[in-house]
Every structure is written in structure tokens, then in C-alpha cells.
N, C-alpha and C positions, 0 to 999 in steps of 0.2 A: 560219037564215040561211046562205046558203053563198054565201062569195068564192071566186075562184078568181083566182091570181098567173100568166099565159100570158106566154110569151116567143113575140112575134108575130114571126115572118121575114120578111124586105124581098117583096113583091109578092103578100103577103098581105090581103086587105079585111078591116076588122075591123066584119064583119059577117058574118052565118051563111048569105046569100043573096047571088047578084049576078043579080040578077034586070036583063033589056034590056040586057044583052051578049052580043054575036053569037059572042063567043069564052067558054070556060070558064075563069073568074079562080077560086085559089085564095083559101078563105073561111073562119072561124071551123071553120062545121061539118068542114073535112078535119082538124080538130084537138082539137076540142073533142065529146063526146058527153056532155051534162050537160043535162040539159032545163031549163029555168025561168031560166036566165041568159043574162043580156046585156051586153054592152059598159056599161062606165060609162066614158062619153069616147070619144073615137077614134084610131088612129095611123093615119098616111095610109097606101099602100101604098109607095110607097118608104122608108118608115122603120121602123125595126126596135126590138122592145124589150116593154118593159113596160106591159101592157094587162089590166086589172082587168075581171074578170067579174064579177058578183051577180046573186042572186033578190030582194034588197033594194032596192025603190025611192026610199027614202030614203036610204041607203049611196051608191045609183049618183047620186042629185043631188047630194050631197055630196063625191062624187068628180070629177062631170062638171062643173057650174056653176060657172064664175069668181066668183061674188059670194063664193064661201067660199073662193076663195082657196088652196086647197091647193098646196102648194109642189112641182113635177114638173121632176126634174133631167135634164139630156140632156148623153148624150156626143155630142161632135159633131167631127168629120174636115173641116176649113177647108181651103180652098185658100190658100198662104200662110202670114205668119209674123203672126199678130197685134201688133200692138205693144201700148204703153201705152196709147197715145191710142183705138185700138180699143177696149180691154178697159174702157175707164172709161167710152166711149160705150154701152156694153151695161150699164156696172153703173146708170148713169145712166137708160139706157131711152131708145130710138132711134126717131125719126119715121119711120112709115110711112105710108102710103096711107091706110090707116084711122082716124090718128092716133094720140099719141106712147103707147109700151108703157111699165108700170110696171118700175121699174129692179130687175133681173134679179142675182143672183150667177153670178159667172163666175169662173174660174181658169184656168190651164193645167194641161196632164194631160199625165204621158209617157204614152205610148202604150198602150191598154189591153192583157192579154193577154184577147181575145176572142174569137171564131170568124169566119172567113172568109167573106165575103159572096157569094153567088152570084145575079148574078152579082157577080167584081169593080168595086171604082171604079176611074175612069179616073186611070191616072199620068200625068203629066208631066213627065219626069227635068229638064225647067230652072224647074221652078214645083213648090216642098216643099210639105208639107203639115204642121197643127198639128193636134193635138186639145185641149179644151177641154171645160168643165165648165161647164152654163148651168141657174141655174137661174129658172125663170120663175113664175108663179103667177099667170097666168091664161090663158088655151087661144084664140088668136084662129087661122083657118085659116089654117094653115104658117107659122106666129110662127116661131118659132127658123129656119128658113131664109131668111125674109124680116129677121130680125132680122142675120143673119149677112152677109146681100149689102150690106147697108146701111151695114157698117163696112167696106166692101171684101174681104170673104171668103167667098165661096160656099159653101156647106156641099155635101159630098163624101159623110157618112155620115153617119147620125142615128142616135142608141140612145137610146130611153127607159129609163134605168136607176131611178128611181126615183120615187112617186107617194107623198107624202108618209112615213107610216112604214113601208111597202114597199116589195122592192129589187129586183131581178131575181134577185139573188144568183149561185147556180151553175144556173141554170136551160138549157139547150141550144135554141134557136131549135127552135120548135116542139114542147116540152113544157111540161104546166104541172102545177099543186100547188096544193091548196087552203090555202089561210091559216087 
């Protein structure tokens, strides 16, 4: 069996192909040359972090399907100052469109020391910004951003830092190691 621990960079597909784009989007294969693995899960392209490869089809359900519930932590860069009443509507678990998300751990985070995103997020010297620790356990498309707008804080940056007992660690956006 081989896992593989990838640190995906922001406007990366995490997928080996981008097949019916007119334009060339950067994809797994500019990073990865390991034949028989696949994505278990997805990070969108604007979000950066921790995305678990395998040759194991039962590892990658296990990883990818919400019914098992695997617990997958994000650092996330809000626009704003979170307050209380924020942080306890996300530990709670916040109604969305799709209906209400299971309640989430969350904290505040100083600031990570992480690598510089390219491109930048946008500043705005009269509107701060917080970072935040979310963790969710179960994968609905663009949860954690949608969970974030929803307490009045847009999400700015996303990092998948952790997919149950796996971490990114010291890994540099666009390397990876096999577990």
C-alpha cells in the first residue's frame, strides 16, 4: 500500500488531469510522478494544504466519505475579528443552504509561521484579519468557507493542516513524502 502526505499549493486541481480547459491549469501530475494513486478527497484550487494520495481503495473511502467521519483540521485567515458569539456558532454548527453542518471545533490561532501565498490575499489596512483553527468532520463542497461567511467572516486563506492522524508538518507547498 502506498500513501503519499502532498502539500497542494493554492491554484493547484487536485486531480492529475484538467481535461475541457481552454487554458493549461496546474494539476497533481506537475507534482506527483507515482503511478496507481489517487486523491482520497479533494482541495478546491484556491485552497492550500494537506491532500492524501493512495493505491488503496479502501484507505481512500475511508479517508474521503463523510459517513466515517474523519476529523480534517483548517487553518483559516477570516476577514475580521471573530468574536464569541462567532466561535460558538461554528462549535455549534452553522445553517447553510444545504442544511445545518455538524458542530465543528474551532479556536483562535496566532498567526501561523507558514509560506507566503502566491499569489497574495488581498489587505485591507481598515478591516484585520484573524486566523483560526476549524476542525470539521465531514467534507460538503466549500464547507469551511461557507461556514465562515455565515458567522460574518469570509475566509481570506485556507490550509488543510491536518486529515485525521496526519499533519502537513514541515512539508513546503508542492512537496510530498510518503507516510
Amino acid at each position: 500500500m502506498t500513501l503519499i502526505l502532498f502539500n497542494k499549493p493554492y491554484d493547484v486541481l487536485s486531480q492529475f488531469t484538467d481535461r475541457g480547459s481552454p487554458t493549461t491549469r496546474a494539476t497533481l501530475s506537475d507534482f506527483i510522478d507515482v503511478p496507481g494513486v489517487y486523491p482520497a478527497g479533494r482541495l478546491d484550487r484556491d485552497s492550500e494544504g494537506l491532500l492524501l494520495l493512495t493505491d488503496d481503495g479502501r484507505l481512500q473511502a475511508r479517508i474521503a466519505d463523510p459517513k466515517f467521519k474523519l476529523p480534517k483540521t483548517y487553518w483559516v485567515q477570516v476577514e475580521g475579528v471573530p468574536d464569541d458569539a462567532a466561535l460558538t456558532a461554528l462549535r455549534d454548527g452553522v445553517t447553510l443552504k444545504d442544511g445545518p453542518t455538524r458542530p465543528a471545533g474551532v479556536a483562535r490561532l496566532d498567526a501561523p509561521a507558514i509560506w507566503p501565498r502566491t499569489p497574495p490575499i488581498r489587505y485591507r489596512a481598515s478591516i484585520p484579519d484573524t486566523w483560526i483553527a476549524l476542525t470539521i468532520s465531514e467534507g460538503r463542497n466549500r464547507q469551511v468557507r461557507r461556514m465562515t461567511a455565515a458567522v460574518g467572516h469570509p475566509t481570506l486563506r485556507l490550509i488543510r493542516w491536518r486529515i485525521g492522524d496526519w499533519t502537513l508538518g514541515d512539508l513546503s507547498p508542492g512537496a510530498w513524502r510518503r507516510a
